[in-house]
C-alpha positions in Angstrom: -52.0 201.1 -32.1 -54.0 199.5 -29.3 -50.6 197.6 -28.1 -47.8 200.6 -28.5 -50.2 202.9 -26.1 -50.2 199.4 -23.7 -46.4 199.3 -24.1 -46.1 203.5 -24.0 -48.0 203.5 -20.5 -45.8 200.8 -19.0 -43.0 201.8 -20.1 -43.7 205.0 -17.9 -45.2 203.0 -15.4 -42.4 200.8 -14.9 -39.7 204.0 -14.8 -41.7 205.8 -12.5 -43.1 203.1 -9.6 -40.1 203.5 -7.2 -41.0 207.2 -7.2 -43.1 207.6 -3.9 -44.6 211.4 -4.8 -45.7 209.8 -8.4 -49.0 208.1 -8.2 -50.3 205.8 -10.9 -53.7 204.7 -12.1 -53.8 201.2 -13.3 -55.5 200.3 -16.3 -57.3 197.1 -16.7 -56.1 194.7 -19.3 -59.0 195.0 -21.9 -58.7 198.6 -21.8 -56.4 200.6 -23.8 -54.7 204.1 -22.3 -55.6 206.9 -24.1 -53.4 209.4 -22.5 -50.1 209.0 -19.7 -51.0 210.5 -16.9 -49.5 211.0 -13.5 -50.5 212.7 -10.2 -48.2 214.6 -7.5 -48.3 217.3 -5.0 -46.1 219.9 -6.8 -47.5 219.7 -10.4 -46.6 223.0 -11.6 -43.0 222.7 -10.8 -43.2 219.8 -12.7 -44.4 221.0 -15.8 -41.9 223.6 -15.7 -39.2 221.7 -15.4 -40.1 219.2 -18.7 -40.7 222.5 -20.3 -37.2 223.9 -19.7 -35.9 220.7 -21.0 -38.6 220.5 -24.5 -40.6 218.3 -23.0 -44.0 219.9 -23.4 -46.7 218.1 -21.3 -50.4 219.1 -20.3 -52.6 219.2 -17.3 -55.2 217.2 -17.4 -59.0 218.1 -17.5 -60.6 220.0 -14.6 -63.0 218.4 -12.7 -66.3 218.0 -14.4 -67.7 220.3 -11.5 -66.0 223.4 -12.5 -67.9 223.4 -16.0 -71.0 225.4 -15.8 -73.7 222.9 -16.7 -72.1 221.0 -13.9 -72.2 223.6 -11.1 -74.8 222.2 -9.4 -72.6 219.7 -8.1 -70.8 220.6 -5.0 -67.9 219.1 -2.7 -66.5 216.9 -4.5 -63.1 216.8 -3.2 -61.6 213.4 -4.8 -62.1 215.1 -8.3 -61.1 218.5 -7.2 -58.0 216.4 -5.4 -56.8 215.0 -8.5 -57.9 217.1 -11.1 -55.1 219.7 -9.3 -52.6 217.4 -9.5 -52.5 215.5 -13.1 -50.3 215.9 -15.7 -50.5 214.1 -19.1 -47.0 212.9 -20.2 -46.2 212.8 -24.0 -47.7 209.8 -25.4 -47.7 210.2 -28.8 -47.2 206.6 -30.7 -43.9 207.4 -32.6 -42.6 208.2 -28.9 -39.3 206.3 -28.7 -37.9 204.5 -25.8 -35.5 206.6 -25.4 -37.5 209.3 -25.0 -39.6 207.6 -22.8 -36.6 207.2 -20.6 -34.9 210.8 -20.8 -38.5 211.8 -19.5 -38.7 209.2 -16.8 -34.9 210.0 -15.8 -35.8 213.5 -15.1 -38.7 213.4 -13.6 -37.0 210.9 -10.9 -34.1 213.4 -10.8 -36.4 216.4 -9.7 -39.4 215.1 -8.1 -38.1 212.2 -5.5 
């Protein structure tokens, strides 16, 4: 399982790198992605867009700040950055190739 989420991630990764308004996080080698997740300006749009085409996709978590116990916590604006602009990509492991592809294809097509 450990290897097809390797392969899932960079198989996005490699679709997506020449898309300048995608950004990426790397993994390391000895870790293991649990979800596919990207980050760009327009995320909403995005999500629609995958939606109107069956691709169903999630935003990621919000930033820990936002959670009550956590409210104490003010300003933090690389969280709050990123946290509005994530989207978790299907990742499930009997994702095909394919599928991996058709995604890839049109994100490239409407976010470049």
């Amino acid at each position: 399982r450990t290897y097809i989420k390797k392969q899932i991630f960079e198989r996005y990764k490699d679709n997506l790198k020449k898309n300048s308004k995608i950004k990426f996080f790397d993994i390391k080698k000895n870790e293991t992605p649990w979800s596919v997740d990207i980050y760009l300006k327009d995320v909403k749009k995005l999500k629609k867009i995958l939606k109107k085409n069956k691709i169903f996709t999630r935003y990621v978590y919000p930033p820990l700040n936002s959670q009550k116990i956590y409210r104490h916590f003010k300003n933090l604006p690389v969280s709050n950055f990123y946290c509005k602009r994530g989207l978790w990509l299907p990742s499930s492991l009997d994702l095909k190739n394919k599928e991996i592809d058709k995604i890839c294809k049109l994100i490239n097509k409407h976010i470049n």
